[in-house]
C-alpha positions as CSV (number, residue, x, y, z in Angstrom):
1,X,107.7,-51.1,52.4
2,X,107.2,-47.5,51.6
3,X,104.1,-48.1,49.4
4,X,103.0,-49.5,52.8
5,X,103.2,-45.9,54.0
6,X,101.6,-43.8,51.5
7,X,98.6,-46.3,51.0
8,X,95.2,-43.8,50.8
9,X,97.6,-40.7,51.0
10,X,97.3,-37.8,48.7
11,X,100.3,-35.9,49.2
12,X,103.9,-37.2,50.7
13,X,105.8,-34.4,52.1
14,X,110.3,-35.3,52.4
15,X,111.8,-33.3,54.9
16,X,115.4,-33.7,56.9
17,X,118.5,-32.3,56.5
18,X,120.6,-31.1,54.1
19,X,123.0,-33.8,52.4
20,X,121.5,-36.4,52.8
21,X,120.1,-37.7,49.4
22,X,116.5,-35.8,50.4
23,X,116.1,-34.7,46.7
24,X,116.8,-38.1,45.1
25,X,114.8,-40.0,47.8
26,X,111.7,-37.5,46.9
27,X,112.0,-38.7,43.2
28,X,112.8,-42.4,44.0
29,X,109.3,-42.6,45.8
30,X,107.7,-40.9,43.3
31,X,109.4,-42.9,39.9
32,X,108.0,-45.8,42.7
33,X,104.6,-44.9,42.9
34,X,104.2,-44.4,39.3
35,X,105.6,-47.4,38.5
36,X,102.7,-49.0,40.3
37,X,100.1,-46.9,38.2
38,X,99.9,-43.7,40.0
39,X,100.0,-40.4,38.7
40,X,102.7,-38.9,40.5
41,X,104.2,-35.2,40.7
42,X,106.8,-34.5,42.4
43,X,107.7,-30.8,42.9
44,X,110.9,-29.1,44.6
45,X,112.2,-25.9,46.1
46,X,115.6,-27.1,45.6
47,X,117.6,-24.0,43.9
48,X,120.5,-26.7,42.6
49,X,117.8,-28.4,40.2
50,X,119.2,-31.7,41.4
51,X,115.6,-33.2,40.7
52,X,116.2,-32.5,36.9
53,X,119.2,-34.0,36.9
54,X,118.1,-37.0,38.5
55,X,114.9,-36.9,36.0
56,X,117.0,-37.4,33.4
57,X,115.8,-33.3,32.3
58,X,117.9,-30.2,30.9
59,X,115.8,-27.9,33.9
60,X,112.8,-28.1,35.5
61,X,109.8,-24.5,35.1
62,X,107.3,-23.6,37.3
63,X,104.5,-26.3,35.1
64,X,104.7,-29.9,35.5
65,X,106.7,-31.3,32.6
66,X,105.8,-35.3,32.2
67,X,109.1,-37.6,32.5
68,X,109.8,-40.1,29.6
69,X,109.9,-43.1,31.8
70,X,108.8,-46.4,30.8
71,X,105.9,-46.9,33.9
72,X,102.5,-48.0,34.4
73,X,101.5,-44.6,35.2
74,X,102.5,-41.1,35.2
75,X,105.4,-39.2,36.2
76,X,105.4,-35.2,36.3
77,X,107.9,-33.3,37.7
78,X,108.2,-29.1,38.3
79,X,111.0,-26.5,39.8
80,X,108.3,-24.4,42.5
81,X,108.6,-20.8,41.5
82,X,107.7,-19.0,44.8
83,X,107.4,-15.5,43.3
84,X,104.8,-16.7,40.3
85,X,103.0,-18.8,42.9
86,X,102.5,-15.6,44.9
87,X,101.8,-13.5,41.5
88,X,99.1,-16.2,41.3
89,X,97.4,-15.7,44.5
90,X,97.0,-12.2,44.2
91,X,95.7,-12.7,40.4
92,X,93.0,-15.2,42.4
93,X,92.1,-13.0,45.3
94,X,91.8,-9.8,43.8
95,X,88.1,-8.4,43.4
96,X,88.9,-7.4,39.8
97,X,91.6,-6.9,36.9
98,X,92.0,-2.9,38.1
99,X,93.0,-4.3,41.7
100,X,95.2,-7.1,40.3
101,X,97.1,-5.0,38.4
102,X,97.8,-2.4,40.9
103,X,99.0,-4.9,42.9
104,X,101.5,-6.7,40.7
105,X,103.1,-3.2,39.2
106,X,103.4,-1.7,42.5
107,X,107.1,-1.2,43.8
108,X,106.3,-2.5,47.5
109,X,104.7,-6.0,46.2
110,X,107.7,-6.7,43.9
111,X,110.5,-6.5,46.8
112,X,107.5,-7.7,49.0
113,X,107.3,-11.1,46.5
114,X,110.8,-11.6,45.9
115,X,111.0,-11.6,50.2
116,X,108.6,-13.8,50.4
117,X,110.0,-15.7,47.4
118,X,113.3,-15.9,48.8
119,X,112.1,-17.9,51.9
120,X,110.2,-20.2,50.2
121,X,108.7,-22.2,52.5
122,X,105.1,-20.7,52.5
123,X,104.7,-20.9,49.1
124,X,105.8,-24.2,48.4
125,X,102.9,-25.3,50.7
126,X,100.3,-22.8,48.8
127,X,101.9,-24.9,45.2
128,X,101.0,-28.1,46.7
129,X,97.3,-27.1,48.3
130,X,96.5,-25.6,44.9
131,X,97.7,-28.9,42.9
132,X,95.8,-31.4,45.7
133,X,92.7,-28.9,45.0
134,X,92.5,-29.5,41.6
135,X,92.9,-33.2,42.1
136,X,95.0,-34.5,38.9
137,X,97.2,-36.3,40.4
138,X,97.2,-39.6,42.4
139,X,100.1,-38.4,44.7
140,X,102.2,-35.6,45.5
141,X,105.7,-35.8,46.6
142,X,107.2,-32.7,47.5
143,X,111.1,-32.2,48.8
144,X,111.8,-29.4,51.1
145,X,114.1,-27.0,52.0
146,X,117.2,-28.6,55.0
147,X,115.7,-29.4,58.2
148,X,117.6,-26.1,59.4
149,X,114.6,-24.3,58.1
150,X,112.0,-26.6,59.4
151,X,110.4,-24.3,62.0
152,X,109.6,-21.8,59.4
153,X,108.6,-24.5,57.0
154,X,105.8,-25.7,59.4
155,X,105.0,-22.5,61.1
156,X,105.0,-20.5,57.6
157,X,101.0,-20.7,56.8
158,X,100.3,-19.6,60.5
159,X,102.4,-16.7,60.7
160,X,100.9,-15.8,57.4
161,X,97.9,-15.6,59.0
162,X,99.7,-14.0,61.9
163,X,100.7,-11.4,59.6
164,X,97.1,-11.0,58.3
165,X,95.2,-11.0,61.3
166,X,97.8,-8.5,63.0
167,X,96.3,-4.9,63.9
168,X,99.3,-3.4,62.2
169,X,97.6,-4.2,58.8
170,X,94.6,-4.3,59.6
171,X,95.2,-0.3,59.9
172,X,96.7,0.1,57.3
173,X,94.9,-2.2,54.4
174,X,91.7,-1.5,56.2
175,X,89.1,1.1,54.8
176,X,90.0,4.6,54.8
177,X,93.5,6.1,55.3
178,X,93.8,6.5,59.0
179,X,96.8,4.5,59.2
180,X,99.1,5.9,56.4
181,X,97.6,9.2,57.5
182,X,99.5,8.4,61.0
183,X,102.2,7.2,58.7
184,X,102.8,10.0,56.8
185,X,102.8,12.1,59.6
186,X,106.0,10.4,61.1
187,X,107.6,10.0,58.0
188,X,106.5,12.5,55.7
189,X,110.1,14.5,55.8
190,X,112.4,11.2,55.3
191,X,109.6,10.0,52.6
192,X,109.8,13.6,50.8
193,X,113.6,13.8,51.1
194,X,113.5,9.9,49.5
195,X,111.4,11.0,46.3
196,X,113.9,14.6,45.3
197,X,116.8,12.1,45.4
198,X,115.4,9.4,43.3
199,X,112.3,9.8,42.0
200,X,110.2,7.3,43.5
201,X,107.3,8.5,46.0
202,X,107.8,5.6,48.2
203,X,104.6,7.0,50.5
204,X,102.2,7.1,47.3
205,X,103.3,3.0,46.7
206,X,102.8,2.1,50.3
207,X,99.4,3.9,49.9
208,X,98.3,2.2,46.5
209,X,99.7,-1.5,47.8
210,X,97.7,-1.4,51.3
211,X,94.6,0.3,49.5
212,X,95.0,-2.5,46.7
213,X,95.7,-5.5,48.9
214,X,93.0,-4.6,51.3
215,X,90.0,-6.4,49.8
216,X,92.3,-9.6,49.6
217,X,93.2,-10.0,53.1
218,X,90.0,-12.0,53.7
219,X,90.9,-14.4,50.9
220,X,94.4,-14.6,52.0
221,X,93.5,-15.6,55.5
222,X,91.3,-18.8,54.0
223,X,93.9,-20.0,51.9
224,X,96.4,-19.8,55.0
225,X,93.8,-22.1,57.0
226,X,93.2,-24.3,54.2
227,X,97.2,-24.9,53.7
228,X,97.3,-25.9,57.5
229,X,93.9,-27.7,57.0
230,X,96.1,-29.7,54.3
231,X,99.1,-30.4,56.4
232,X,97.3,-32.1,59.5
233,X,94.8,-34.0,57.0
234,X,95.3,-37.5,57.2
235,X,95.3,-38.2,53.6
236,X,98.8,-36.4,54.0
237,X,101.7,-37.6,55.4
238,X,105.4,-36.6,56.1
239,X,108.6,-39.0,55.7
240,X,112.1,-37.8,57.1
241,X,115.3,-38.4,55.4
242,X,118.7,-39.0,57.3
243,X,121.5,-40.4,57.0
244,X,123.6,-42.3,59.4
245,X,125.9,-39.6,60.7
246,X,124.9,-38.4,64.0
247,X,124.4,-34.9,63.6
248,X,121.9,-36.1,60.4
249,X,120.5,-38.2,62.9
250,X,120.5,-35.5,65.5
251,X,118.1,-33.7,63.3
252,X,115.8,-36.3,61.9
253,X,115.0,-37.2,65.8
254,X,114.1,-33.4,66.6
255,X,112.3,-33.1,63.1
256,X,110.3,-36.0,64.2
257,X,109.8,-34.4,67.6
258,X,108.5,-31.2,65.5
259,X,105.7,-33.3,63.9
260,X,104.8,-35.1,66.9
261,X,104.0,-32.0,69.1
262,X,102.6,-30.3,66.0
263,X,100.2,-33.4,65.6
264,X,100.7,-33.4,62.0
265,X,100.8,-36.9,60.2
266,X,104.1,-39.0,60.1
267,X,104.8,-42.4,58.3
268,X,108.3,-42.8,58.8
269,X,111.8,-42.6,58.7
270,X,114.3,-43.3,55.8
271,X,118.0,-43.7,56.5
272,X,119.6,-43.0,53.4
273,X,123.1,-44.1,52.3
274,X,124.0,-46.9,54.8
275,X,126.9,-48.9,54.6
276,X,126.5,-52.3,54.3
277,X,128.5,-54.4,57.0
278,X,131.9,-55.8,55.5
279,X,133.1,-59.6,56.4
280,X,135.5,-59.9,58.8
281,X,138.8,-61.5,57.3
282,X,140.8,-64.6,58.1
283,X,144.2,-63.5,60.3
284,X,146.3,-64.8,57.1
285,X,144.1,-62.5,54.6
286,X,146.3,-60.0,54.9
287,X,149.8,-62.0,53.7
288,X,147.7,-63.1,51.1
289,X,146.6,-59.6,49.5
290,X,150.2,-58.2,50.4
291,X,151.4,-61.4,48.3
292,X,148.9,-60.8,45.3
293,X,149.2,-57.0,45.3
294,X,152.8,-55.9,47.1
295,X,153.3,-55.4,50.5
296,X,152.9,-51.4,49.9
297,X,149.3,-51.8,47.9
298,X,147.9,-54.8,49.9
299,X,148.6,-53.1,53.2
300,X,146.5,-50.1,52.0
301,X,143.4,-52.4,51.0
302,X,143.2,-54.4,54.2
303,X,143.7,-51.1,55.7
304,X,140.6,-49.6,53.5
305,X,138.9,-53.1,54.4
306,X,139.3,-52.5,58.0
307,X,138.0,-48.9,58.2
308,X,134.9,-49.7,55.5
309,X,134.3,-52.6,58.1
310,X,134.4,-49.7,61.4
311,X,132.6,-47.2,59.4
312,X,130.0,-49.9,58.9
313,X,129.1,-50.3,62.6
314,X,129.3,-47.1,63.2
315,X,126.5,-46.5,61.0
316,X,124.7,-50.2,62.8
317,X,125.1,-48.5,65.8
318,X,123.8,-45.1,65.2
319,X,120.6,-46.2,63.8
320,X,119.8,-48.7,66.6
321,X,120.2,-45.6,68.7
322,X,117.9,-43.7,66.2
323,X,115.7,-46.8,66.8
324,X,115.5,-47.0,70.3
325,X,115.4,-42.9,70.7
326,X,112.3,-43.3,68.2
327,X,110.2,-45.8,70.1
328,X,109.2,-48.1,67.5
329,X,108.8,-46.0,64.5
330,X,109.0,-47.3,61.0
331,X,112.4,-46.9,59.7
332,X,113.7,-47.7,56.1
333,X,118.0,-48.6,55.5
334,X,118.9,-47.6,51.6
335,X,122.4,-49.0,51.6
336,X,125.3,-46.5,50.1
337,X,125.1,-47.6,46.6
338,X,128.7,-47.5,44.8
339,X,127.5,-44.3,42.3
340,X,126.2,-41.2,43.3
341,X,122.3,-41.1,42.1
342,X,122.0,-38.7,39.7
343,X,119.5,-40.2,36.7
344,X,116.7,-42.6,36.5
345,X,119.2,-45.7,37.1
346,X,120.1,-44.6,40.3
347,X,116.9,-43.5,41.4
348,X,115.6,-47.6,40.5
349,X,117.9,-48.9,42.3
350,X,117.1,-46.8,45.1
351,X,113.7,-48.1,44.7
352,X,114.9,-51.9,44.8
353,X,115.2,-51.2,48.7
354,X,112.5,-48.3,49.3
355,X,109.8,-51.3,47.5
356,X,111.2,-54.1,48.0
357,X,108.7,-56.0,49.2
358,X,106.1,-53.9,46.9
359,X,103.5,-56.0,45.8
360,X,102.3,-55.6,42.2
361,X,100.1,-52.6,42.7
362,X,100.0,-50.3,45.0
363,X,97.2,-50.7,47.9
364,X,94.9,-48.4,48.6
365,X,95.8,-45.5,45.6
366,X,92.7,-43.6,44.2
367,X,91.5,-44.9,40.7
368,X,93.0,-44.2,37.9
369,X,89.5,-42.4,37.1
370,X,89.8,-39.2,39.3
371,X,92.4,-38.1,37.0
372,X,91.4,-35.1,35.0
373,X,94.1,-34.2,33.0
């Protein structure tokens, strides 16, 4: 099954929409893969730390934390901080230590950071290029933000690069002060009233953070093209996570759509949280349960029994409309299991339908020898 999917991958990337089990499905695959020897991280950007929950963890920091599970190989697991990933890009593309720290005191790069940190999405893909760079792990899973924000997930590194390569900068962290010459010269009354009523010369930061962040636009333009680089490579892959409800649906199909006309790799499709048909009862069932229970109580079961049984094919419906809208592309059913998944329980028996027809060892992962930590 899904081990099928990720065979001579590097990096598994969930996306979908938002309550559908995304989260726990990210961790399912990876608990998987490690059980079959891998050295798997999986990361999230999910603020409710539902991942450490369902890791069996207190919370989740910014460094992989290794999961006491009882697997062949490895499982790590780590809460993306956005703004010390972007701290950490600046502390790698600054010429030197007097630049660096320019940068990361100045006022306009902490609300800057915290923007950028806020949205996520870009840095979350700069997390995972830097991890596949330094090639520790077998496999990264990494859950994403609701498919609501998939446009700005996959367009994030190119309109970083947008942003870059966009004259408006280029004046202003370019050499010389031209541009916050012309700046000052439109601003300069509104900038001098800002500093006598609180103190802070907001023209004097602008001018240190464009001066300062000028000799790393270069760098910042490579790592953009590398992070795209990463996402189309073929030793990537992305999986979408629905459910059966049609509006889940709705978005899985136009997520898929996304990937397709973006030409980025896709493996598949997993429909999370199906119900599993009900038999249909005998005519006299219902005397009988009214009989066993009372005729208040048994009514309300055969009623329950007859609505599961609906709801059912509903759900059989939906996804062979999924199917046929999809052409042919590999889908996975995870029945609704009677618990919420929350811990490591849940998340195997999750797996018992993600890999069940795993064979013993995963085909096609890396050796166990490329690990260097």
């Amino acid at each position: 099954m899904i081990e099928r999917w990720l065979e001579g991958k590097d990096v598994c990337i969930c996306a979908g929409p938002g309550g559908v089990g995304k989260t726990s499905t990210a961790a399912a695959v990876a608990l998987g893969m490690a059980g079959r020897g891998a050295k798997v991280a999986v990361l999230t950007i999910d603020p409710a730390r539902r991942l450490a929950h369902a890791l069996g963890l207190d919370e989740l920091g910014h460094e992989a934390h290794l999961v006491d599970v009882p697997v062949k190989g490895e499982l790590w697991a780590m809460m993306l901080d956005p703004k010390r990933t972007f701290d950490q890009l600046v502390e790698q593309h600054a010429p030197d230590e007097r630049t660096r720290d320019a940068v990361l005191s100045n006022r306009i790069y902490l609300e800057l950071s915290n923007a950028v940190a806020g949205s996520q999405e870009y840095m979350a893909m700069e997390k995972l290029h830097q991890l596949h760079s330094e090639g520790e792990y077998d496999l990264l899973v990494l859950d994403t933000p609701p498919t609501r924000h998939a446009l700005d997930f996959l367009d994030a590194p190119r309109k970083l690069a947008a942003f870059i390569d966009s004259p408006s900068l280029q004046l202003l962290a370019g050499p010389g002060t031209l541009g916050l010459k012309l700046l000052g010269r439109g601003s300069g009354v509104l900038f001098g009233a800002m500093k006598r009523a609180t103190g802070v010369d907001l023209l004097a930061d602008l001018s240190d953070f464009f001066r300062s962040f000028g000799g790393m636009v270069e760098g910042f333009r490579e790592r953009a093209h590398e992070v795209n680089t990463l996402l189309a490579d073929e030793r990537s892959t992305f999986v979408v996570v629905t459910s059966p409800r049609e509006d889940s649906l709705d978005e899985a199909a136009f997520f898929h759509d996304r990937l397709r006309d973006a030409e980025l790799p896709f493996a598949g499709v997993i429909a999370n949280r199906v119900r599993k048909p009900a038999p249909e009862h005998e005519a006299d069932v219902a005397g009988e349960v009214e009989e066993l229970l009372g005729a208040e109580l048994g009514r309300k079961v055969v009623r329950t029994w007859d609505e599961e049984r609906a709801l059912a094919a509903r759900d059989r419906a939906a996804l062979r409309r999924l199917r046929k809208r999809l052409d042919g592309v590999p889908l996975i059913e995870v029945p609704r299991l009677d618990e919420d998944v929350h811990d490591l329980d849940g998340l195997a028996r999750m797996n018992e339908h993600l890999f069940r027809r795993a064979r013993s060892s995963p085909p096609g992962r890396p050796s166990p020898s490329r690990r260097t930590g």
